[in-house]
LUMDREN-975401 format. One line per field, with one value per residue (C-alpha): residue number from 1; x, y, z; residue in one letter. Coordinates in pm, whole numbers. Example, Ala and Ser with C-alpha at 12.3 -4.5 7.8 and 13.67 -1.06 7.14 Angstrom:
n = c(1_2) $
c1 = c(1230_1367) $
c2 = c(-450_-106) $
c3 = c(780_714) $
res = c(a_s) $
//
This chain:
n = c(1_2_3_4_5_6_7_8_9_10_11_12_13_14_15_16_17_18_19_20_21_22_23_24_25_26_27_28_29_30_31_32_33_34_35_36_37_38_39_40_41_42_43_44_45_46_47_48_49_50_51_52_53_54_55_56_57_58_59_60_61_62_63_64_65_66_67_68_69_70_71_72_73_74_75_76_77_78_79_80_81_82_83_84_85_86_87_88_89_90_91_92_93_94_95_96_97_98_99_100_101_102_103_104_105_106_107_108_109_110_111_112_113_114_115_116_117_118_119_120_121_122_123_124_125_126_127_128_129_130_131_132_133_134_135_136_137_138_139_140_141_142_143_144_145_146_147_148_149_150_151_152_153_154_155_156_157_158_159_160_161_162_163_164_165_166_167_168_169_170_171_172_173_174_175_176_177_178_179_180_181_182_183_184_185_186_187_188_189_190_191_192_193_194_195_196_197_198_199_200_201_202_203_204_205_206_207_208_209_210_211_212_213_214_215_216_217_218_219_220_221_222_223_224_225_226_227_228_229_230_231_232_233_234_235_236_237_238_239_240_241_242_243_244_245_246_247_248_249_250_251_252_253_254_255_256_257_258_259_260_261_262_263_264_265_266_267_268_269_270_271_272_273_274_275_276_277_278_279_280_281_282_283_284_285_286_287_288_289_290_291_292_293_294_295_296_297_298_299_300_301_302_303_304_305_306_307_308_309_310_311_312_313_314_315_316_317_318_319_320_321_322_323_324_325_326_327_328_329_330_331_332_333_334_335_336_337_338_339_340_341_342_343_344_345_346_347_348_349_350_351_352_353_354_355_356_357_358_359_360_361_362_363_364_365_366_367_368_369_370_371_372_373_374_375_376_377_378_379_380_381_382_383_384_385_386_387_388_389_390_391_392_393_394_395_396_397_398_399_400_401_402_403_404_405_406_407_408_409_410_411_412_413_414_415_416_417_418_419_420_421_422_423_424_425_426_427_428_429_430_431_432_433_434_435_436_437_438_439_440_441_442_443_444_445_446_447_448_449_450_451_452_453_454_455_456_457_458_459_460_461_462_463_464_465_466_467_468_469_470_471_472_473_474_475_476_477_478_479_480_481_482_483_484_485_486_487_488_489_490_491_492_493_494_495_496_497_498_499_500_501_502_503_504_505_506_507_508_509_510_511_512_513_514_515_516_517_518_519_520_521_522_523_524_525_526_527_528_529_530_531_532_533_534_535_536_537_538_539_540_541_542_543_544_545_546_547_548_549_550_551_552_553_554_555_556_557_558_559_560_561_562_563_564_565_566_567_568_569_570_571_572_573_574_575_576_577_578_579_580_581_582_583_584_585_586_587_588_589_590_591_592_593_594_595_596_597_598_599_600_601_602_603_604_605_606_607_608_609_610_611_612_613_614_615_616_617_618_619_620_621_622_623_624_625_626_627_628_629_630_631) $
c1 = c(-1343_-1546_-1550_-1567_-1641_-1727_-1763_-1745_-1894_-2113_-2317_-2508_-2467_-2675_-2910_-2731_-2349_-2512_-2610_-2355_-2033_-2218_-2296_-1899_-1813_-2036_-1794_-1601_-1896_-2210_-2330_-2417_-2423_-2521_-2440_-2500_-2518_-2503_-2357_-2183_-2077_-2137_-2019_-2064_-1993_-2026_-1932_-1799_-1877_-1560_-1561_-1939_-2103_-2457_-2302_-2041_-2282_-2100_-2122_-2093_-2125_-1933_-2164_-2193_-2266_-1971_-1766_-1883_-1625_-1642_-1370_-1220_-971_-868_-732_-541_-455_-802_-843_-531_-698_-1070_-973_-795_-1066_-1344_-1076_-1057_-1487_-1528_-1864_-1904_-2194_-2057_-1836_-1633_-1250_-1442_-1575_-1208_-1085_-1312_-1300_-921_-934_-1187_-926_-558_-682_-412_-205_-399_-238_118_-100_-237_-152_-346_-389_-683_-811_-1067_-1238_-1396_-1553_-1558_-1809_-1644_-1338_-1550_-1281_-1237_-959_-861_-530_-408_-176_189_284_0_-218_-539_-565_-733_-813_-906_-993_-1012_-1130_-1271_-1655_-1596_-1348_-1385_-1195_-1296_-1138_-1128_-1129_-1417_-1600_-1490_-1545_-1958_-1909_-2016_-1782_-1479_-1376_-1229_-841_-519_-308_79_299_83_82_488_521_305_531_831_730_389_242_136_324_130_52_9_-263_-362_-610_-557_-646_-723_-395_-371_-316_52_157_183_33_-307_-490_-694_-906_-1098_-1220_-1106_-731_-590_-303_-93_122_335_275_488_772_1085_1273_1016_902_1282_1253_1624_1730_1961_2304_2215_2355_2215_2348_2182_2049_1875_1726_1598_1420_1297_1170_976_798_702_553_350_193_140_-35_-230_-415_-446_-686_-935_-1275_-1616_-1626_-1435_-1081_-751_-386_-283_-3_236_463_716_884_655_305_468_581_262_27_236_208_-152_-183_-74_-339_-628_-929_-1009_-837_-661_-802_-504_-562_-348_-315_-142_-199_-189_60_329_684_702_360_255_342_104_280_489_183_12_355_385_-19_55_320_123_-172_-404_-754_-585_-801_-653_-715_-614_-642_-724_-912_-1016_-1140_-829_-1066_-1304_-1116_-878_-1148_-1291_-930_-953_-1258_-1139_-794_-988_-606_-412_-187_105_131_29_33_-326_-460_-387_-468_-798_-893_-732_-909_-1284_-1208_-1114_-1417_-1638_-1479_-1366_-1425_-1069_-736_-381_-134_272_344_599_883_1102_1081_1204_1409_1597_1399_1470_1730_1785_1960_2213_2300_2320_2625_2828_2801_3141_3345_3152_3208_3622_3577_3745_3461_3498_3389_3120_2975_3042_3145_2876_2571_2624_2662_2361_2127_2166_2027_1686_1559_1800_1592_1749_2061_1987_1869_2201_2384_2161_2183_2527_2760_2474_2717_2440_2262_1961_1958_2081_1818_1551_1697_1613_1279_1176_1000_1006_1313_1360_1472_1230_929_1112_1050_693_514_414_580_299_315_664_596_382_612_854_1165_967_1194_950_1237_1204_1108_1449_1729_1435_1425_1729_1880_1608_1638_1650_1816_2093_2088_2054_2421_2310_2317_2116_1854_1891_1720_1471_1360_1278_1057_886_784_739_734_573_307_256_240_219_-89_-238_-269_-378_-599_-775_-797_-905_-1180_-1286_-1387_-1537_-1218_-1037_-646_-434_-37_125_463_380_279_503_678_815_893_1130_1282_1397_1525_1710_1930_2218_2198_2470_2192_1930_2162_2495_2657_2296_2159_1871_1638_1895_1774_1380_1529_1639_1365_1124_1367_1197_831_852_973_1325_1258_1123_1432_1602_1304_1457_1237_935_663_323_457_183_253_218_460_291_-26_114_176_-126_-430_-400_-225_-533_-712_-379_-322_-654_-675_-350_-353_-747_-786_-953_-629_-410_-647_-527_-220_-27_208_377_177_420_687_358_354_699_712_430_601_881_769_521_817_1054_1306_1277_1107_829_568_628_579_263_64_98_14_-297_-418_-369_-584_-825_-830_-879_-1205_-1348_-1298_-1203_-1426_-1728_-1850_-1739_-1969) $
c2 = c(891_625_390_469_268_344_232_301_45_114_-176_-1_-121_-383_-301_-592_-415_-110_-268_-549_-315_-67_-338_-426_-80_10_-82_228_442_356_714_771_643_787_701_860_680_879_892_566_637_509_686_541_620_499_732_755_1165_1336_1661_1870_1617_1756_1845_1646_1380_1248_1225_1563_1840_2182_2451_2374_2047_2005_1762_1542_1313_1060_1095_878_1033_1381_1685_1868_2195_2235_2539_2706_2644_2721_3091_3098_2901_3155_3437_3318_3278_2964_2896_2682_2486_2302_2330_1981_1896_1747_2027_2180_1914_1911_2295_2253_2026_2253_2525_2389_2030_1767_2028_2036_1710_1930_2149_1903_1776_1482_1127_1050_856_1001_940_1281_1245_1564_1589_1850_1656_1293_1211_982_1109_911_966_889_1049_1098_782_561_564_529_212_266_-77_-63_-360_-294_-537_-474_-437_-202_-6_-33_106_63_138_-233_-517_-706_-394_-470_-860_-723_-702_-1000_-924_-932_-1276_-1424_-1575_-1596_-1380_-1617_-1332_-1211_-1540_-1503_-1178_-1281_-1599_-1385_-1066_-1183_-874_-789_-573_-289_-259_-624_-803_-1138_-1077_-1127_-807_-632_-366_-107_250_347_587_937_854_977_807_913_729_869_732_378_464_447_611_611_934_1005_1321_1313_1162_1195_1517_1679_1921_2001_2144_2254_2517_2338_2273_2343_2175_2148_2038_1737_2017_2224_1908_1798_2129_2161_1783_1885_2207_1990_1712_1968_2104_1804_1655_1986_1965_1561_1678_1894_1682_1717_1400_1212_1135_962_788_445_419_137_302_337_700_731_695_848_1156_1220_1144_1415_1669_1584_1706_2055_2104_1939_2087_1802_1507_1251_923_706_309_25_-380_-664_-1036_-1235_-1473_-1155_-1115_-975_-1000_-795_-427_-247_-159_82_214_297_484_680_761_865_1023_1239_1253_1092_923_581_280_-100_-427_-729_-1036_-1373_-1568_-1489_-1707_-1699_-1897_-1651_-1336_-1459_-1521_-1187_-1028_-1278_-1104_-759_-758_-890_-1031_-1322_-1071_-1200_-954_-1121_-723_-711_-948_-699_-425_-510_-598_-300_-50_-261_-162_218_221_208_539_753_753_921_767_913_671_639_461_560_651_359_396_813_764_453_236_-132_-337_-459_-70_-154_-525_-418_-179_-496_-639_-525_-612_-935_-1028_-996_-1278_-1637_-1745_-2080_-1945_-1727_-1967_-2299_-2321_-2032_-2154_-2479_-2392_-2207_-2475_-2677_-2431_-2388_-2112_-1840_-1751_-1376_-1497_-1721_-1443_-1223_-1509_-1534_-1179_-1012_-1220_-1064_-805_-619_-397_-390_-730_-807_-549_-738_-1090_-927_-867_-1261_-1485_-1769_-1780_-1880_-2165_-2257_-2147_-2351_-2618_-2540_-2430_-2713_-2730_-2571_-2260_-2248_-2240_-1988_-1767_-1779_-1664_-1415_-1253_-1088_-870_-631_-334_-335_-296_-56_204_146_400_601_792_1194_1468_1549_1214_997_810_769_366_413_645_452_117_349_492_148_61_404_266_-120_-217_49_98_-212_-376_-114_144_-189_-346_-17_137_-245_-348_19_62_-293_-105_209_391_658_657_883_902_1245_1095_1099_1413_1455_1737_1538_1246_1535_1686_1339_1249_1547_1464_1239_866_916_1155_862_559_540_157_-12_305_373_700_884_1247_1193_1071_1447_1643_1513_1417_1736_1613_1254_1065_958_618_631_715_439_136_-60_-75_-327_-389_-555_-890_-1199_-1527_-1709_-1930_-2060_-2021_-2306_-2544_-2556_-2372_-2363_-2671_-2893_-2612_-2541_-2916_-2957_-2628_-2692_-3036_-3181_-3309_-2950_-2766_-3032_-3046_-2685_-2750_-2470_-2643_-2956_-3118_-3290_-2995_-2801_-3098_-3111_-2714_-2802_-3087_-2920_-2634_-2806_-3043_-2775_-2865_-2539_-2193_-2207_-1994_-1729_-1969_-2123_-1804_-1695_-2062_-2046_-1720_-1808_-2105_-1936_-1635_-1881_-2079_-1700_-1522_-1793_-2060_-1851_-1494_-1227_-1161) $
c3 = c(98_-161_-399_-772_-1060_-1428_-1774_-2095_-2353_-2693_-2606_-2288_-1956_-1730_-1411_-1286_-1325_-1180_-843_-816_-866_-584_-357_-437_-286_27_270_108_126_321_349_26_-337_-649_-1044_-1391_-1746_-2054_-2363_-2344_-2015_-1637_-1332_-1021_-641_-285_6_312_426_606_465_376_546_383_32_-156_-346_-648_-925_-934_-1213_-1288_-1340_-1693_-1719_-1919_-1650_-1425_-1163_-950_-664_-415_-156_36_-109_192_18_-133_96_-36_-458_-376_-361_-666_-862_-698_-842_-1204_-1249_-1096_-907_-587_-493_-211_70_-84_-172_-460_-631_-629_-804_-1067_-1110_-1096_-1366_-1549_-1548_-1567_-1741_-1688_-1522_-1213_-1043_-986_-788_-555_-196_-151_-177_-436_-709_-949_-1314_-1476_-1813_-2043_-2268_-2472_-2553_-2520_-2258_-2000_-1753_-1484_-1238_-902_-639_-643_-381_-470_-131_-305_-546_-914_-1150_-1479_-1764_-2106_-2455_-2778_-2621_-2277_-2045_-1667_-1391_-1008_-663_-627_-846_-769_-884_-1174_-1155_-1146_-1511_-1679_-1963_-1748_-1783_-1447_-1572_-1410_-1490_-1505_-1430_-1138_-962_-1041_-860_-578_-541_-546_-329_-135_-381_-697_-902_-1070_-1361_-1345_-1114_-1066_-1299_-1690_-1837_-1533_-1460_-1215_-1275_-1175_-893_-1026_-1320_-1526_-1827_-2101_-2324_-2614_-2953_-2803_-2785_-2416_-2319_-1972_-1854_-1574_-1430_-1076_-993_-666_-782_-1007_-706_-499_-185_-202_-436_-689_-530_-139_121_447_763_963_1241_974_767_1115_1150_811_828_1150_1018_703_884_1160_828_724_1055_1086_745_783_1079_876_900_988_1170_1460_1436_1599_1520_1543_1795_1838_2062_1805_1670_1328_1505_1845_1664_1470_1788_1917_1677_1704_2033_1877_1717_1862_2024_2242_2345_2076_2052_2028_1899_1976_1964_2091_2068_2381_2313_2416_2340_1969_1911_2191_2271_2409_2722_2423_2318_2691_2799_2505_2561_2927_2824_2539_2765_2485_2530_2471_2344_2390_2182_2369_2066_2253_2083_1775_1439_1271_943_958_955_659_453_561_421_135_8_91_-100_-420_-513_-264_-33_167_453_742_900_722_987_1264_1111_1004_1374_1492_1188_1292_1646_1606_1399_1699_1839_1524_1138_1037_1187_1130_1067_1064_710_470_741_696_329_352_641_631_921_733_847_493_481_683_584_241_285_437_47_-58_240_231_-126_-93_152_-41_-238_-105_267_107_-132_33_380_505_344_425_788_800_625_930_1130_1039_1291_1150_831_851_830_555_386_421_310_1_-73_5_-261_-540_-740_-879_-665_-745_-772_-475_-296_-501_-306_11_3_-214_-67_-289_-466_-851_-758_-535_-809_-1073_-816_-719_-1004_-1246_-1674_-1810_-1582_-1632_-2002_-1998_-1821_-2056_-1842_-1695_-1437_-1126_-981_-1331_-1104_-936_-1178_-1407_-1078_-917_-1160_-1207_-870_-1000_-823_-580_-447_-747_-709_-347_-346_-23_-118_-467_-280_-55_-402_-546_-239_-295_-631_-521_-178_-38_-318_-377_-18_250_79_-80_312_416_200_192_565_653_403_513_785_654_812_637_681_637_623_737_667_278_248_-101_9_277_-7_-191_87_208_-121_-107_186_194_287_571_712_785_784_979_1050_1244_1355_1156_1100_1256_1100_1127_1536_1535_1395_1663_1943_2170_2085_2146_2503_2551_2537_2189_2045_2164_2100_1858_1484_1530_1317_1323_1462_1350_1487_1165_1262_1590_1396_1103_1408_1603_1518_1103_1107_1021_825_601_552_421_242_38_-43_-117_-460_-592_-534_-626_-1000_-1054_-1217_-1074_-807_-756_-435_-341_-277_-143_80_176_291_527_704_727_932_1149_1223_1311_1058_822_882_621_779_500_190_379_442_81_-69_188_48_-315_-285_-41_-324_-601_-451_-373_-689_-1000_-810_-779_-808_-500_-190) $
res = c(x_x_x_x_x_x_x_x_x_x_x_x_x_x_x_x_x_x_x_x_x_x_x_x_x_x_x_x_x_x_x_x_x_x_x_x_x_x_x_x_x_x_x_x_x_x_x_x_x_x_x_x_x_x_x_x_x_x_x_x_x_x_x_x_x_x_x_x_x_x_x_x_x_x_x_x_x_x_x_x_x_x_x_x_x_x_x_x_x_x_x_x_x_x_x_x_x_x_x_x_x_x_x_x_x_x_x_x_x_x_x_x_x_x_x_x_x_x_x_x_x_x_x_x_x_x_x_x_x_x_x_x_x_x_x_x_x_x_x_x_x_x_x_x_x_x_x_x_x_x_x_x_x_x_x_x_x_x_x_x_x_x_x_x_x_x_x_x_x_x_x_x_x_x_x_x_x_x_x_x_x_x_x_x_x_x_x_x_x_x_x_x_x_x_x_x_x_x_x_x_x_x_x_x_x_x_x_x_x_x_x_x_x_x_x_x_x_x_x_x_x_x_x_x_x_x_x_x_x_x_x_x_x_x_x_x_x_x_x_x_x_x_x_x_x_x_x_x_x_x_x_x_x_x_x_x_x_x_x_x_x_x_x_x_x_x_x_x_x_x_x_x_x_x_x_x_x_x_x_x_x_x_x_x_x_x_x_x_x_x_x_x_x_x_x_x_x_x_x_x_x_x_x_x_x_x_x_x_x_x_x_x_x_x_x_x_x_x_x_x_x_x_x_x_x_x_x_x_x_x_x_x_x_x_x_x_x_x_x_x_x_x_x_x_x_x_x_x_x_x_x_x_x_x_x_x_x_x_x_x_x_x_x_x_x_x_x_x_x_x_x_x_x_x_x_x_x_x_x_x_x_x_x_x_x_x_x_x_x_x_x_x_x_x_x_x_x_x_x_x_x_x_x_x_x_x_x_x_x_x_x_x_x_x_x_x_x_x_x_x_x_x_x_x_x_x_x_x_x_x_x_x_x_x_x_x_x_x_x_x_x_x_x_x_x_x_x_x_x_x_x_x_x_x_x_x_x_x_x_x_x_x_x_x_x_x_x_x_x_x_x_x_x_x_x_x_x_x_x_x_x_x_x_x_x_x_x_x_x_x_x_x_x_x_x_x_x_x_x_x_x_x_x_x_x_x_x_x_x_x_x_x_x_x_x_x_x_x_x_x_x_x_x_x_x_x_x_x_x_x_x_x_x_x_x_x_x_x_x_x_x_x_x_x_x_x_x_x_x_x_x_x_x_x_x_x_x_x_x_x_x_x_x_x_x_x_x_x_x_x_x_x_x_x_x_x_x_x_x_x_x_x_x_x_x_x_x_x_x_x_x_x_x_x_x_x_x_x_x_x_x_x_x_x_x_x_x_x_x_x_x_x_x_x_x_x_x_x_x_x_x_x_x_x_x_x_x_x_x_x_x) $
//
């Protein structure tokens, strides 16, 4: 695992971008670091060694000298391609998953990416072409920026790499601080950052003589795991799904250095900590947290029976008292962009503590997303019975009801959503945060203006029917498709990727292993999602390999008590934070509705916790990275 960062530019580059955009990645890669400059060009790396702990330094040549990459991520089949390279004349000087990619690209060009199994983000310039080549995996686990004018092209792991170009001017970007209103996100290829994009899922560019181009290379359907026109029952899915993910555990564990799992108790991490144990030589370091306060926030009594259970070498992290200030400027810094999920505050204190023990975890993302886990799923489907309801109950009677009671923001939400007609539109009302109305509200004329009708929720209705394959009329695999491409992409390998790295931790995420992502795409809806009962075919490909009482625990994610958090210890700090005179100068909100959402929580009278944390971070981000330069 690294950091990467480049550049092209005519103009040369600075001593100062050199050390600056470096210094910008350690935490990615203290073990090594290394950079070449030549022909217009700047390569640069930081690394953190799993794999050929003694080779592996980057940038690296072929034999050559005709390519030379820079490489961020793991390549899990690169045992199954080294032979085949070696086969067709290609020499090996290290022992890396580097080197294979770079040969691979050396010998099948842009075609190489089908053959992976990874997650990865890498830059290769080709001095026989005069090429820059950049791509990055199928599901989007590792992040890849890039910034582009009329003087210079630079692309970095992470943005304030970038930002250590002087050239890079530091703007807001209108439409980013849109989508991060609406979703708590940004939404790629847009950042918060005008000019600055990120490089789509799936998806490789090319620039060369100054023209940049974008390509899609991967996308759900393109690899089936079903001959055309198979059905399947539920019993052999669930043993197909189990075989794919033991594969997929057993090459997530090849590394030359310490590894474990996270383990919240629940089926994802539960079933991958046990398919761990399969293949382990030792005992499995298992990681878990809790905050003090208990109920939701707390389950680490999940966590230790499932580690009895498994028999793992279980690790606890009891949250008391921390700095609440300090950390979330610590995330501040690390996300580069304002992020809304409060999840990154536990996972960063969970990734800083498994640090101590191992430098690899194994981690249960991307289930929910395959396998139906969200709630949302299951409300959704009660659209059409809802909307033959009298519109007078559904549009008057129930929402007015429910605005008096201010605790039942779920609720709320459903009654929001469900009258939607349009699907996608209605799955998009699910998942906002702050509503158009409320932003029409919030933001200030100007703003407004310069959004010109922009409409956030674009990604929905553009995937929704975009789904390919034997599923794509599936309205249910239809909205687990769209978070695929948004919510999971976006939020869940952005919070990841970020509060892991933070850490010098590597992560990595069985359950997206892409063959997994087709074959799960493959299978009806009714398979995962019947009525409230959720997951139901991932529940029976690993019912014999996880305890009983897994199957039953009832979907729970990182809990944060934001809300407590707004009413006693950030109370003061968010007053102050959100309404001094510097933020109110901005010109971005309306104070006085900023105002009115933090009375209104800290009085009880509306649940506004949500709305809060993301106006926090925006203003914390703001001081940190338009304010001033980056640590």
């Amino acid at each position: 695992m690294c950091g990467i960062v480049g550049q092209l530019s005519e103009h040369g580059f600075s001593a100062s971008f050199e050390k600056c955009a470096l210094a910008a990645l350690h935490h990615r890669g203290p073990d090594d670091e290394g950079v070449w400059n030549g022909e217009g060009v700047f390569l640069g790396m930081t690394r953190l060694s799993i794999i050929d702990l003694a080779g592996g330094h980057q940038p690296m040549w072929n034999e050559d000298g005709t390519c030379c990459i820079v490489y961020n991520g793991e390549l899990y089949n690169y045992l199954d391609l080294r032979p085949d390279l070696q086969a067709r004349g290609h020499a090996f000087q290290t022992q890396s998953d580097t080197e294979v990619v770079l040969h691979a690209f050396e010998e099948w060009g842009q075609d190489c990416l089908r053959r992976f199994n990874g997650m990865f983000a890498f830059a290769i310039w080709d001095t026989r072409t005069k090429a820059l080549f950049l791509a990055r995996d199928r599901i989007g686990e590792k992040p890849l920026y890039y910034y582009r004018d009329d003087e210079r092209f630079v692309f970095a792991s992470e943005i304030k790499a970038i930002l250590a170009e002087s050239g890079v001017a530091r703007a807001l970007n209108p439409r980013g601080l849109a989508n991060y209103l609406a979703f708590g996100h940004a939404l790629a290829p847009d950042t918060m950052y005008r000019g600055v994009h990120k490089l789509l899922p799936g998806h490789f560019l090319v620039i060369r003589d100054g023209t940049v181009s974008t390509s899609q290379y991967w996308d759900v359907g393109d690899d089936p795991q079903l001959s055309a026109g198979a059905h399947i029952s539920e019993d052999e899915a669930a043993e197909r799904i189990l075989a794919l993910l033991d594969d997929s555990v057993k090459r997530r564990m090849i590394a030359d250095v310490p590894l474990g799992a996270f383990l919240s108790g629940g089926l994802d991490s539960s079933a991958i900590v046990s398919l761990m144990k399969r293949h382990a030589t030792g005992a499995v370091k298992t990681f878990s947290l809790g905050f003090t306060v208990g109920g939701a926030y707390n389950e680490l009594s999940d966590a230790a029976r499932v580690a009895r259970e498994l028999g793992t070498e279980h690790h606890e992290l009891h949250v008391e008292h921390v700095d609440l200030i300090e950390t979330l400027d610590t995330l501040v810094h690390h996300y580069d962009e304002p992020f809304g999920d409060a999840a990154s505050f536990p996972l960063y204190l969970l990734s800083r503590f498994a640090r101590e023990h191992v430098k690899v975890v194994l981690s249960g993302d991307g289930g929910d997303e395959l396998f139906g886990g969200y709630r949302r799923y299951g409300a959704d489907q009660l659209a059409p019975l809802y909307q033959r309801l009298p519109v007078t109950l559904t549009e008057s009677w129930v929402p007015a009801l429910v605005e008096r009671m201010p605790r039942l923001r779920r609720i709320k939400r459903s009654v929001r959503s469900l009258p939607i007609k349009d699907p996608a539109r209605r799955y998009a009302s699910w998942l906002v945060s702050f509503t158009p109305e409320m932003q029409a509200e919030l933001l200030q004329p100007d703003i407004m203006e310069q959004l010109d009708s922009y409409d956030p929720a674009w990604p929905y209705p553009h995937y929704y029917p975009r789904l390919n394959g034997a599923t794509e009329a599936d309205h249910l695999n239809r909205l687990m498709y769209v978070d695929v491409k948004t919510w999971l992409a976006d939020t869940y390998m952005e919070k990841t990727d970020k509060a892991t790295m933070a850490c010098s931790l590597e992560a990595r995420l069985p359950l997206l292993d892409y063959r997994l992502v087709e074959l799960a795409f493959q299978l009806p809806g009714t398979y995962k999602i019947r009525g409230w009962s959720t997951k139901r075919i991932l529940k029976r490909a690993v019912r014999d390999i996880v305890p009983p009482f897994v199957l039953r625990k009832r979907k729970h994610g990182f809990s944060v008590p934001i809300d407590p958090w707004f009413r006693e210890d950030l109370k003061s700090f968010a007053f102050e934070v959100l309404l001094d005179d510097s933020t109110r100068r901005r010109g971005y909100f309306d104070h006085k509705v900023v105002e009115r959402f933090w009375r209104e929580h800290v009085e009880g009278r509306e649940v506004r916790h949500g709305q809060l944390w993301l106006l926090l971070n925006f203003e914390l981000w703001h001081r940190m990275y338009l304010d001033s330069s980056p640590r």
